[in-house]
KOLDOSE-846527 format. One record per residue: residue number from 0; residue in one letter; x, y, z of N, C-alpha, C in turn. Coordinates in steps of 0.02 Angstrom, whole numbers. Example, Ala and Ser with C-alpha at 12.3 -4.5 7.8 and 13.67 -1.06 7.14 Angstrom:
BEGIN
0_a_660_-284_390_615_-225_390_660_-165_390 $
1_s_642_-112_354_684_-53_357_645_2_394 $
This chain:
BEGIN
0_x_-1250_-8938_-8155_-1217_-8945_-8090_-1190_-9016_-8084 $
1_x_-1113_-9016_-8084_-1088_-9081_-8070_-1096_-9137_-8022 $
2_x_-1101_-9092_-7953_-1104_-9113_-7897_-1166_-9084_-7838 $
3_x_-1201_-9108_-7823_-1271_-9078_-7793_-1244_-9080_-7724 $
4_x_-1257_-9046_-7669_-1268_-9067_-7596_-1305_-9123_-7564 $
5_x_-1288_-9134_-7531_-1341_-9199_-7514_-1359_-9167_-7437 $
6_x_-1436_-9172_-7436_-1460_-9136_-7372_-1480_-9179_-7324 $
7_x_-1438_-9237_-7334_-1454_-9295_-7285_-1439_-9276_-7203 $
8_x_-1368_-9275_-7206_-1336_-9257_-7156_-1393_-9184_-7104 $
9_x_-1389_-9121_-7125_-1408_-9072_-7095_-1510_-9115_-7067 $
10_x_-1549_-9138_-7125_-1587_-9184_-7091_-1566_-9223_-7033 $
11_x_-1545_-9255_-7023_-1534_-9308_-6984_-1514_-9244_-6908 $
12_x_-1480_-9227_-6919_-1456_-9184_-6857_-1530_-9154_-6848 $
13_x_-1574_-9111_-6892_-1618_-9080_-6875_-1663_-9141_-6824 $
14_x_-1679_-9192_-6853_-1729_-9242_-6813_-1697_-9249_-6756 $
15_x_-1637_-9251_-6748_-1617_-9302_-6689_-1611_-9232_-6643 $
16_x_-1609_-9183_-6653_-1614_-9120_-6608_-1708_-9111_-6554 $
17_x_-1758_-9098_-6631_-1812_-9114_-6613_-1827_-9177_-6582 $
18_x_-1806_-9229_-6587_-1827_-9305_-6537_-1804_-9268_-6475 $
19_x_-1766_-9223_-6442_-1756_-9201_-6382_-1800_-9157_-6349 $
20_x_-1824_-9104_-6388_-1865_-9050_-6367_-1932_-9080_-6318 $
21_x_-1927_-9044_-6252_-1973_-9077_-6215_-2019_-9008_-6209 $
22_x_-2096_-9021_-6215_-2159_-8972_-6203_-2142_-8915_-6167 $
23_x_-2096_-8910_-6115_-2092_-8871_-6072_-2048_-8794_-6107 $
24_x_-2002_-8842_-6171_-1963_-8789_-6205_-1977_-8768_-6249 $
25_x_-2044_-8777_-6285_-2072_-8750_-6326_-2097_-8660_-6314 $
26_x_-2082_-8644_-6264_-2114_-8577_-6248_-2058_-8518_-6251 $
27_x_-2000_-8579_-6248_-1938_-8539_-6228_-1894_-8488_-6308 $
28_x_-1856_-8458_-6297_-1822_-8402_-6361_-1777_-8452_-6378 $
29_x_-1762_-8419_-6458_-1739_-8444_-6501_-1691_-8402_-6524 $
30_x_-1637_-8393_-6558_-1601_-8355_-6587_-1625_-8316_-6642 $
31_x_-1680_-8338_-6689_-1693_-8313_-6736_-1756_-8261_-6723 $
32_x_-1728_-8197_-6680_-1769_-8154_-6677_-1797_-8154_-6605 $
33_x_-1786_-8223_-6587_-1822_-8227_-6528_-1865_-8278_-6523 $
34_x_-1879_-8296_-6590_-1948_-8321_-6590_-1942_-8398_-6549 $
35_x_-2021_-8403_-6514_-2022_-8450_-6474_-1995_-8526_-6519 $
36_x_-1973_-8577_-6486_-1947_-8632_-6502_-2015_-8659_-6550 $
37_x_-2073_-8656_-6505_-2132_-8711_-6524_-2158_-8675_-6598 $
38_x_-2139_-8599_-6617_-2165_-8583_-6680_-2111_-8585_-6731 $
39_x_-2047_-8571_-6713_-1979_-8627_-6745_-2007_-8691_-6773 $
40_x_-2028_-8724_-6746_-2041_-8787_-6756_-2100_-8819_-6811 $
41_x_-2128_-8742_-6796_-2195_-8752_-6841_-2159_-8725_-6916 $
42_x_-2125_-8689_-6899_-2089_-8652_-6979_-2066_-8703_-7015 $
43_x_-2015_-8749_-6978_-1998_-8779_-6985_-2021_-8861_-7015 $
44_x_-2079_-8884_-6999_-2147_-8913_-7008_-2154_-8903_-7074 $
45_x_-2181_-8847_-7088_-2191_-8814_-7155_-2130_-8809_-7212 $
46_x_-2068_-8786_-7172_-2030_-8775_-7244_-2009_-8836_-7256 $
47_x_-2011_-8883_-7237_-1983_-8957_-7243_-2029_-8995_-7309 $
48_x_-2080_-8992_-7298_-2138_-8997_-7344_-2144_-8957_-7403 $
49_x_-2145_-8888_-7390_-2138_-8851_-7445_-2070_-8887_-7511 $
50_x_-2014_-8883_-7480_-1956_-8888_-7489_-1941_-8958_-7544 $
51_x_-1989_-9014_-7515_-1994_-9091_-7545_-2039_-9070_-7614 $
52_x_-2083_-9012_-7603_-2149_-9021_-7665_-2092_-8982_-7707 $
53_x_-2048_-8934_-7697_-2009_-8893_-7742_-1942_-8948_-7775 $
54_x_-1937_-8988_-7743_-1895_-9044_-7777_-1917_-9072_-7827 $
55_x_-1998_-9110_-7810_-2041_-9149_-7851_-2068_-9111_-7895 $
56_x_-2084_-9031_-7880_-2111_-8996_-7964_-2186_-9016_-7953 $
57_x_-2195_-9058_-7891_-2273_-9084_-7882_-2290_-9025_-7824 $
58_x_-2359_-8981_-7847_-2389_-8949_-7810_-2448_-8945_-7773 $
59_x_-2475_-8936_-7729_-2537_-8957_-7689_-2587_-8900_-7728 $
60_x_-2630_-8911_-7739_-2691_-8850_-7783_-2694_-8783_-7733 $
61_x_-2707_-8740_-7752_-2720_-8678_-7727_-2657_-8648_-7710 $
62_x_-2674_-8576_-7675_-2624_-8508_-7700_-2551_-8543_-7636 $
63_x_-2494_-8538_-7638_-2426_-8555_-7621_-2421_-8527_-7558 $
64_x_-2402_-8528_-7504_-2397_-8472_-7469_-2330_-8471_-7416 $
65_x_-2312_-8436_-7393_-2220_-8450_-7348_-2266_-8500_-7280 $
66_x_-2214_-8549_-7273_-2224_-8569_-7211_-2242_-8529_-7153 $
67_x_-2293_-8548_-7123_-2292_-8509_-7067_-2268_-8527_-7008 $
68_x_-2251_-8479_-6939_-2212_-8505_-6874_-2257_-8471_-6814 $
69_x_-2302_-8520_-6825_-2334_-8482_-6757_-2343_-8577_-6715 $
70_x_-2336_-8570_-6652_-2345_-8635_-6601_-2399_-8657_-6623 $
71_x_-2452_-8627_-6609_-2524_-8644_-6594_-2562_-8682_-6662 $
72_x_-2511_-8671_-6724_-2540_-8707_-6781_-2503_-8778_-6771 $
73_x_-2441_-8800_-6742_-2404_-8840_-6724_-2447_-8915_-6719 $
74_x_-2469_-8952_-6760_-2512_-8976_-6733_-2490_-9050_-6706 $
75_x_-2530_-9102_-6663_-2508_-9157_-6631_-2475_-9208_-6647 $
76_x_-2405_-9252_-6657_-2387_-9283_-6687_-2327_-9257_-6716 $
77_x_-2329_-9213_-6707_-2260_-9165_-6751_-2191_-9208_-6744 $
78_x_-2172_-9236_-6676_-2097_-9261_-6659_-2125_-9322_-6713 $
79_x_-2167_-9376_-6741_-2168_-9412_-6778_-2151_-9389_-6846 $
80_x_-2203_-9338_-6859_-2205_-9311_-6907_-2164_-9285_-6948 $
81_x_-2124_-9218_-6925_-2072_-9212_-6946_-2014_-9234_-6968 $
82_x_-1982_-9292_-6935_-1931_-9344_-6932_-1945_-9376_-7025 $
83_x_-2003_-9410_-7014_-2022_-9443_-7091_-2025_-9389_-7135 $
84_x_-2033_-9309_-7138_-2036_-9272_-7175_-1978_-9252_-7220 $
85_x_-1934_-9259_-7161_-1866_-9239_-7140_-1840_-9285_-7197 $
86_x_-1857_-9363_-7181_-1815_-9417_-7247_-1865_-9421_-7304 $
87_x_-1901_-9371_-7319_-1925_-9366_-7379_-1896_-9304_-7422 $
88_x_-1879_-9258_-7390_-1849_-9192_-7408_-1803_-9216_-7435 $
89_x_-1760_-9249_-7404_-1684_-9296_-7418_-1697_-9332_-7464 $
90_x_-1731_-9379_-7466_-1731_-9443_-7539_-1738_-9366_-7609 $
91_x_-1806_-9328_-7608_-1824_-9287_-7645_-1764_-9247_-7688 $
92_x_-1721_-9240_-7635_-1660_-9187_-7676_-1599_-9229_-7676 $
93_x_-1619_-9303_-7682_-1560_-9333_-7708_-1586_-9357_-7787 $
94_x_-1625_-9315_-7823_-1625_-9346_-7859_-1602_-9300_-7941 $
95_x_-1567_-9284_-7953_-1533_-9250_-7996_-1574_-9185_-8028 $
96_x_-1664_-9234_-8043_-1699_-9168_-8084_-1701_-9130_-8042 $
97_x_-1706_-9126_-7974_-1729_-9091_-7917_-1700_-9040_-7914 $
98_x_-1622_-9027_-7939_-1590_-8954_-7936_-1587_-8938_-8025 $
99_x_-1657_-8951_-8068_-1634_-8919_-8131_-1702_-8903_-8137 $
100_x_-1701_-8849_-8183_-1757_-8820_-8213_-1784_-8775_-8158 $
101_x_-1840_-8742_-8159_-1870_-8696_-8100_-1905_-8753_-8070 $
102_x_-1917_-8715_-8010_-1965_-8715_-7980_-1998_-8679_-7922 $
103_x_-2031_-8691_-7876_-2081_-8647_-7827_-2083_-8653_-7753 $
104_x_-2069_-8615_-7704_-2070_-8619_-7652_-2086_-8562_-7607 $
105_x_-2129_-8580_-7570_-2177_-8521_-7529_-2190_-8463_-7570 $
106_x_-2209_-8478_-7619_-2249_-8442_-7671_-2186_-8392_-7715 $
107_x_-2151_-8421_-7706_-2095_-8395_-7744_-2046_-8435_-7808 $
108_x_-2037_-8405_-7848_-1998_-8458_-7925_-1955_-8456_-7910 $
109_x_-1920_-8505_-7925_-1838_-8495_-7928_-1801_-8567_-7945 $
110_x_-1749_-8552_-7978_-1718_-8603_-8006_-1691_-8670_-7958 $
111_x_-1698_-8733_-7985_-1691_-8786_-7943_-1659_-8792_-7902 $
112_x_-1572_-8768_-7952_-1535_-8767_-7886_-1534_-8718_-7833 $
113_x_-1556_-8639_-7850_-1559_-8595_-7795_-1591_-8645_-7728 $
114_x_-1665_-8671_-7747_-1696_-8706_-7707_-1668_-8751_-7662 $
115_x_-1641_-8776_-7704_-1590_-8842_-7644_-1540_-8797_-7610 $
116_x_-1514_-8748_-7625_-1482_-8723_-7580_-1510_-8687_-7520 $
117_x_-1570_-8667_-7540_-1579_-8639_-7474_-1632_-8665_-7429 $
118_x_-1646_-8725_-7460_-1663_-8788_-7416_-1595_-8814_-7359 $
119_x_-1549_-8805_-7400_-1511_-8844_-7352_-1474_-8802_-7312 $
120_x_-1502_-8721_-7334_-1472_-8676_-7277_-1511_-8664_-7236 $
121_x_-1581_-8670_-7239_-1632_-8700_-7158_-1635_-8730_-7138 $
122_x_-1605_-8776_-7169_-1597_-8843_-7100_-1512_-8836_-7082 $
123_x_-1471_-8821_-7093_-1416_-8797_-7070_-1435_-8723_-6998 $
124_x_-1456_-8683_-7034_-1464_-8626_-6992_-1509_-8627_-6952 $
125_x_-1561_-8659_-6951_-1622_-8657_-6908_-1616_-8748_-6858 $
126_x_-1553_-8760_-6891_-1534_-8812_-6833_-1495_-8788_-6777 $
127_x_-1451_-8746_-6806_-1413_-8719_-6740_-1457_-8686_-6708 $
128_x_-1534_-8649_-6736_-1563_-8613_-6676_-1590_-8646_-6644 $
129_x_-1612_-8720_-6654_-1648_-8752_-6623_-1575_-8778_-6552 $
130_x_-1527_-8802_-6582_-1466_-8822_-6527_-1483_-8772_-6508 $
131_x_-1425_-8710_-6504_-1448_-8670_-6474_-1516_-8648_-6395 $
132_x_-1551_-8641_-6438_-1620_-8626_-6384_-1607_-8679_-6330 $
133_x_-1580_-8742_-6345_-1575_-8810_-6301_-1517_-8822_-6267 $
134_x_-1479_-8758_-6271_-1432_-8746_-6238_-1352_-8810_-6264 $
135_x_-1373_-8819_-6319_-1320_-8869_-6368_-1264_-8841_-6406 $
136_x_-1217_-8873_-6414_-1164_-8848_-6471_-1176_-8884_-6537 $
137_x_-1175_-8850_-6597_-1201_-8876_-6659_-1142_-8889_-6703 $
138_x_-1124_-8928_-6723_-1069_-8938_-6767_-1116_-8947_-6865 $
139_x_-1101_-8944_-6889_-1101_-8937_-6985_-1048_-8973_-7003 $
140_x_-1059_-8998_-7060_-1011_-9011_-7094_-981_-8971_-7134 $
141_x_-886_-8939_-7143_-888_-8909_-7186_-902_-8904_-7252 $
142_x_-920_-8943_-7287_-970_-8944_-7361_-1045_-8925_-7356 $
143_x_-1079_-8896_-7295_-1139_-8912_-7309_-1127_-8824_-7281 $
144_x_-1076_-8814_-7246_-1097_-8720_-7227_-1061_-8709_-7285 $
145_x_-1011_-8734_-7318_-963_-8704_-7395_-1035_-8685_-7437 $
146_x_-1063_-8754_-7447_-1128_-8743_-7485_-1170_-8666_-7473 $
147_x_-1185_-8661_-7402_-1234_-8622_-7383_-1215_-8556_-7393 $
148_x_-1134_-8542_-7381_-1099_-8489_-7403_-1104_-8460_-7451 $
149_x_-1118_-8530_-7505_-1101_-8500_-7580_-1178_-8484_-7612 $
150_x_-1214_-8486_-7560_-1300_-8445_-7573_-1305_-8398_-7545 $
151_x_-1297_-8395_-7476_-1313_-8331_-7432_-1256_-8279_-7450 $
152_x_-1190_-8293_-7461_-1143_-8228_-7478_-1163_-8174_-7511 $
153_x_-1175_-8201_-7570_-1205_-8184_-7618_-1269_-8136_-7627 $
154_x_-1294_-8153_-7580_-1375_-8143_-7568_-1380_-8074_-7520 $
155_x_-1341_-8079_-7466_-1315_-8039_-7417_-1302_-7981_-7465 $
156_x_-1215_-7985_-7498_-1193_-7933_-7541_-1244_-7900_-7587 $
157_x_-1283_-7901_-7609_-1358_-7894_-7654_-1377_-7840_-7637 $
158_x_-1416_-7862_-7557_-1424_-7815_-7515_-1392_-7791_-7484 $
159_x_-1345_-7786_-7496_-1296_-7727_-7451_-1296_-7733_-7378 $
160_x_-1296_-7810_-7351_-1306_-7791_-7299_-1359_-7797_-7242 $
161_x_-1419_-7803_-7288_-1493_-7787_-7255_-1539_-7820_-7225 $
162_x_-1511_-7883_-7271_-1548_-7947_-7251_-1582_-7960_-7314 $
163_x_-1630_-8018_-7334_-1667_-8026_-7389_-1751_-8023_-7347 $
164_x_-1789_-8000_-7364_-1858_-8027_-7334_-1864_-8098_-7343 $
165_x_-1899_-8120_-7269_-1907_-8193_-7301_-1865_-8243_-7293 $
166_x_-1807_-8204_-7285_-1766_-8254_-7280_-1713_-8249_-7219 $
167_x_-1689_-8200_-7205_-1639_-8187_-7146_-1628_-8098_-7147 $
168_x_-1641_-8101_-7083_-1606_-8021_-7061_-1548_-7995_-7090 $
169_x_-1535_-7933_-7060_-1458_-7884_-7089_-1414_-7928_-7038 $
170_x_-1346_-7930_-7090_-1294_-7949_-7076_-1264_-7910_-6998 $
171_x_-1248_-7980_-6964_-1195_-7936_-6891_-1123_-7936_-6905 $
172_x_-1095_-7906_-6875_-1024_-7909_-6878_-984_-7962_-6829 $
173_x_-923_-8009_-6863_-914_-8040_-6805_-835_-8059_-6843 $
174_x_-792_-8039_-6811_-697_-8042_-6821_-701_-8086_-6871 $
175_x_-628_-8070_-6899_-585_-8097_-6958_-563_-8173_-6927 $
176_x_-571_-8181_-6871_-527_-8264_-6859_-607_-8309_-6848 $
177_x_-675_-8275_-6852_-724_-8297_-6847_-721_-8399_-6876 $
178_x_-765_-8453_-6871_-767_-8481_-6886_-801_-8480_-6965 $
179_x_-822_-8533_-7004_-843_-8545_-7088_-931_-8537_-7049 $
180_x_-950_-8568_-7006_-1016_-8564_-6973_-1035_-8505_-6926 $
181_x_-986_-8478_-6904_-1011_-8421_-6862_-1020_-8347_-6921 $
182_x_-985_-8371_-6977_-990_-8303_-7020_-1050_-8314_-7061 $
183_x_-1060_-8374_-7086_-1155_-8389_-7110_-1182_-8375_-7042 $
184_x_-1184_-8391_-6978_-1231_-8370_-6945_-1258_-8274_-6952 $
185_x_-1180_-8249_-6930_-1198_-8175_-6950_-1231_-8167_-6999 $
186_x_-1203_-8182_-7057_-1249_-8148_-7113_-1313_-8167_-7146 $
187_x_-1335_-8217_-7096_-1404_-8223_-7090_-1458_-8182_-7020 $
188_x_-1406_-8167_-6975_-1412_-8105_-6933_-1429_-8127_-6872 $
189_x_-1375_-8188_-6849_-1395_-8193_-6812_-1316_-8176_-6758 $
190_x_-1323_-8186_-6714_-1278_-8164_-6639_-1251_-8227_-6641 $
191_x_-1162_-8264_-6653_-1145_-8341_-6651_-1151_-8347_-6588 $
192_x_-1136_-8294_-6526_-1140_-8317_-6471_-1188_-8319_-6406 $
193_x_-1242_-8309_-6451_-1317_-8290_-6446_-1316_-8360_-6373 $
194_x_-1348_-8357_-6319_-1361_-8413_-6267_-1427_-8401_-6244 $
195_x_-1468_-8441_-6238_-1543_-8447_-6207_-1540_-8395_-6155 $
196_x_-1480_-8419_-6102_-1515_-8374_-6027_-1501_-8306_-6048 $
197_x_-1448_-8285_-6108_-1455_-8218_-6115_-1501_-8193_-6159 $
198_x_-1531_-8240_-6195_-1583_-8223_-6252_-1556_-8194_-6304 $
């Protein structure tokens, strides 16, 4: 791979979204299914971490397991926490070995670069749900949804459609003049014009 993504950018937006989230909106829906903001956050917690050890090839002992998204594991410190996680994920996949050879994430193999890509399509996609839920407009850069495109298209067409477990729901339908971000949103399954008060 000539040219890697750099997951700086979609970081940085993710933190500076979370530095906003106030306690009260943690209870509130999310685009992705619904799910509450505060267990978003916890997924999110987790795949960030996961995501840095799959760069480094360095693994924590015992069995792998998918991030989990429940609030209540969410634990204290998180708006610190995350942020520094956030510029470790980033340094981690700037570093060339990071998209070669296999490696492992939420208990799953897969080749380096698959990995970086779909690192940087959760923090792309699970940033807009976080805007979103916060009643925000999310802008991407177009290189970083081109990127995300050129994983999820793919992935989508596979399944026909269905969604991947694990990773995103069945594809929605949404017009031919659609935006480069509203058509990754669909075919990760979600509604582009999805709004909190309508859920």
């Amino acid at each position: 791979m000539t040219s890697t993504p750099d997951l700086g950018p979609a970081a940085r937006r993710m933190a500076a979204l979370l530095a906003d989230v106030r306690d009260s909106q943690l209870t509130g829906p999310t685009p992705n299914g619904g799910m509450p903001l505060g267990a978003l956050i916890d997924h999110v917690d987790g795949l960030v971490l996961a995501f840095t050890w799959a760069a480094a090839k360095d693994f924590p002992e015992g069995p792998s397991q998918p991030p989990s998204a429940d609030a209540a594991r969410l634990a204290p410190g998180w708006r610190t926490r995350i942020p520094e996680r956030l510029d470790a994920l980033t340094a981690a996949w700037r570093s060339p070995e990071a998209w070669q050879g296999m490696t492992q994430a939420g208990g799953v193999d897969l080749p380096g670069d698959q990995a970086g890509l779909v690192a940087m399509n959760e923090l792309v996609v699970h940033g807009w749900d976080v805007s979103r839920a916060l009643g925000r407009s999310y802008d991407a850069g177009a290189d970083e949804i081109e990127a995300c495109l050129g994983f999820v298209a793919p992935a989508v067409e596979q399944s026909g459609g269905q969604g991947v477990p694990g990773l995103f729901g069945p594809a929605v339908e949404v017009g031919d003049d659609a935006s480069a971000l509203d058509r990754l949103l669909a075919l990760t399954g979600r509604d582009p014009s999805w709004t909190a008060e309508r859920g």
